[in-house]
N, C-alpha and C positions, 0 to 999 in steps of 0.2 A: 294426562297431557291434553286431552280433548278439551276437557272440563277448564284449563287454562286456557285452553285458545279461545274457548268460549265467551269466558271472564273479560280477556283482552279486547275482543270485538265487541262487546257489550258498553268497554268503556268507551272504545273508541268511540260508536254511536252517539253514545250520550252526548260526545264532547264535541261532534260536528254538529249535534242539533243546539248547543249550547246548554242544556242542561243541568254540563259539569259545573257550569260558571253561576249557578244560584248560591257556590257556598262565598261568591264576591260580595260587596257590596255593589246598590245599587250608584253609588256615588262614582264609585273607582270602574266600574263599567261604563258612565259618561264617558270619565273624562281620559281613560284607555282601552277601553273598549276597541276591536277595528269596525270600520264602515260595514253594516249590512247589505246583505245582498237584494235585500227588500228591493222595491221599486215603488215611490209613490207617484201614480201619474193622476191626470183629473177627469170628473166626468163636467162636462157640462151642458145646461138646459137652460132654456131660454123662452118664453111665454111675452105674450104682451098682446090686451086685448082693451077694450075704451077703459074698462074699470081699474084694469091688473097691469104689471109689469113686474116682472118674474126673472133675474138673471143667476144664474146659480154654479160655480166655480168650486165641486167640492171631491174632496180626496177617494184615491182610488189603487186597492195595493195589486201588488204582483209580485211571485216569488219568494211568498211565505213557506217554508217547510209542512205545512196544514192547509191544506187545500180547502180545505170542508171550512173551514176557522176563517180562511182568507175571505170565502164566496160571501160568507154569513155578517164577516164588516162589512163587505163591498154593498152588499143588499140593505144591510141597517143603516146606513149615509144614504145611499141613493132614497132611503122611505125617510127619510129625515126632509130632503126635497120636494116629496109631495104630500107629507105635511107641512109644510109651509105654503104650498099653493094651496092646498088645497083650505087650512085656516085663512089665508089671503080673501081667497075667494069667496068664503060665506062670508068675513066682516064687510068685504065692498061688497055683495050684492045686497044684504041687509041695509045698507049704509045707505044706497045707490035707492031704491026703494025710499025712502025719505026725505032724500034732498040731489039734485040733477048737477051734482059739480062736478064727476069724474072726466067729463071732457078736458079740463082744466088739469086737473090735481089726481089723476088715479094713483090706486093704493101702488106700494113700490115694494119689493121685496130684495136682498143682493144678501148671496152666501158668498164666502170668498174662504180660502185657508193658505196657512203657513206653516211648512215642517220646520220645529225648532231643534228634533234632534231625531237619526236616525242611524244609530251604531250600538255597538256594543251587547246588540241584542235587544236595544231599546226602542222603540216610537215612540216620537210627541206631537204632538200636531193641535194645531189651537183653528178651530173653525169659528169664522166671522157671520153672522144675519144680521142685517139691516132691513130695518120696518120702518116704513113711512104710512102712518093713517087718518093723516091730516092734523093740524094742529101744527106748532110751531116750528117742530123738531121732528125729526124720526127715532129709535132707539137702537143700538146696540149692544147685540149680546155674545157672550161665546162661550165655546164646548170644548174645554180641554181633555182631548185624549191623548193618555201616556198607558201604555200597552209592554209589557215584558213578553217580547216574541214567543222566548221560549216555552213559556206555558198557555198563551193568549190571554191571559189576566192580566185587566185593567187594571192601574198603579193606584192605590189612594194616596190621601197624603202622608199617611201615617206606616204606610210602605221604608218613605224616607226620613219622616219625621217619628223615630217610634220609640223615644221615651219622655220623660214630661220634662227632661232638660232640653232636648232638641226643639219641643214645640215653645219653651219658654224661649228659648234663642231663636226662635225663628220671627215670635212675637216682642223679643227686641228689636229686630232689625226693621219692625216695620213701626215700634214708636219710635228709631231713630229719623224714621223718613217725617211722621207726623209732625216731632218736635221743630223739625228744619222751618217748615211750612205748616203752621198750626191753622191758620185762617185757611187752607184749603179743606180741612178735614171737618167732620160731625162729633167729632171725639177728641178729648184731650189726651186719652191711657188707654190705650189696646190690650189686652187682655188674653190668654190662652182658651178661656174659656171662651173667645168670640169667633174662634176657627172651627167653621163648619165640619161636621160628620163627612163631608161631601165638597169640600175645598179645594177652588179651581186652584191649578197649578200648569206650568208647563216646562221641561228639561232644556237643560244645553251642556255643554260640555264641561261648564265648571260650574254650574247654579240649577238650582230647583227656585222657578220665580214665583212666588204667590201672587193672585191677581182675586182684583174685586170688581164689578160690575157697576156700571153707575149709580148712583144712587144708596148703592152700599154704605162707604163710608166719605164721600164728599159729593158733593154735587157734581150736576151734567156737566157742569164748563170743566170740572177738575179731569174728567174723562175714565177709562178704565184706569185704575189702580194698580201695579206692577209692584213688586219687595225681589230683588232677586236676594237669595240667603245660598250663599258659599259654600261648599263641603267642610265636616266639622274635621 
């Protein structure tokens, strides 16, 4: 009887920490998943000297079941922060050293994020930097993290995309976007084999959106690249 109760508290554990829920899919956890207890709130930092300007808006959790797991994201975004001053800083002093325009034009940096889903046991969170370092334009970039609470492993793509029919249909739905708009793209046929090892993404409650950086597959004016692809 012991040995059963035992059993029974065992499962239960599992199933408050959500662990029971890895035998779901990660699709059917979007989109019924309930809301987390998580909390993303922001840290932010702010710098601004003749050379530099530094504003930074970035994610910050609270009330993860893993304390240690929680401190150790909260720590790797915040060093994510000063490296970006701190690469800021050597290209404008190097810069600044060669020619006296940072009165006018100093280097610019701006982090910013957005939670696109936070239930079911899931995070997705898509972080923005903007670099300005003279020249016409500034660039942006971003960092999708999708995170399965329950074990603190980060989601690849191939988490949800994980046989060669899914990644084939996920590389239709983004030559259906191509075909629409062909004169925006660099490409006429997208291809399976052109999704990265390491392919940005980020969740919502009915899609996993694939995204491309500029320059990837259209030019700057065309902007960041989006496909969102629907549960199969």
């Amino acid at each position: 009887m012991r040995k059963l109760s035992m059993a029974v508290l065992v499962l239960f554990l599992l199933t408050s920490f959500g662990i029971a829920e890895a035998a779901g899919s990660y699709w059917q956890r979007m989109a019924h998943g309930y809301p987390n207890q998580l909390v993303v709130y922001e840290y932010v930092y702010e710098y601004v000297s003749p050379e530099l300007e530094i504003t930074a808006r970035v994610p910050q959790l609270a009330g993860a079941s893993d304390v240690n797991w929680q401190d150790e994201f909260n720590a790797s975004i915040r060093q994510e922060v000063q490296d970006l001053v701190a690469s800021l800083q050597e290209a404008a002093l190097e810069s600044l050293e060669l020619e006296q325009v940072f009165q006018a034009f100093p280097y610019v940096g701006i982090m910013d994020f957005e939670v696109k889903l936070n239930r079911g046991g899931l995070l997705s969170l898509a972080i923005v930097t903007y670099t300005f370092t003279g020249g016409a334009h500034g660039m942006t970039y971003y960092d999708y993290i999708n995170v399965d609470l329950t074990t603190g492993r980060r989601l690849a793509f191939t988490d949800l995309f994980d046989t060669e029919a899914e990644i084939a249909r996920a590389a239709q739905v983004i030559n259906e976007k191509i075909a629409q708009e062909p004169e925006w793209y660099f490409i006429d046929q997208f291809t399976p084999g052109l999704i990265a090892a390491d392919q940005g993404f980020f969740l919502t409650e009915s899609q996993a959106v694939i995204c491309f950086g500029l320059y990837e597959l259209a030019p700057y004016a065309a902007g960041i690249q989006e496909f969102p692809v629907s549960a199969p």
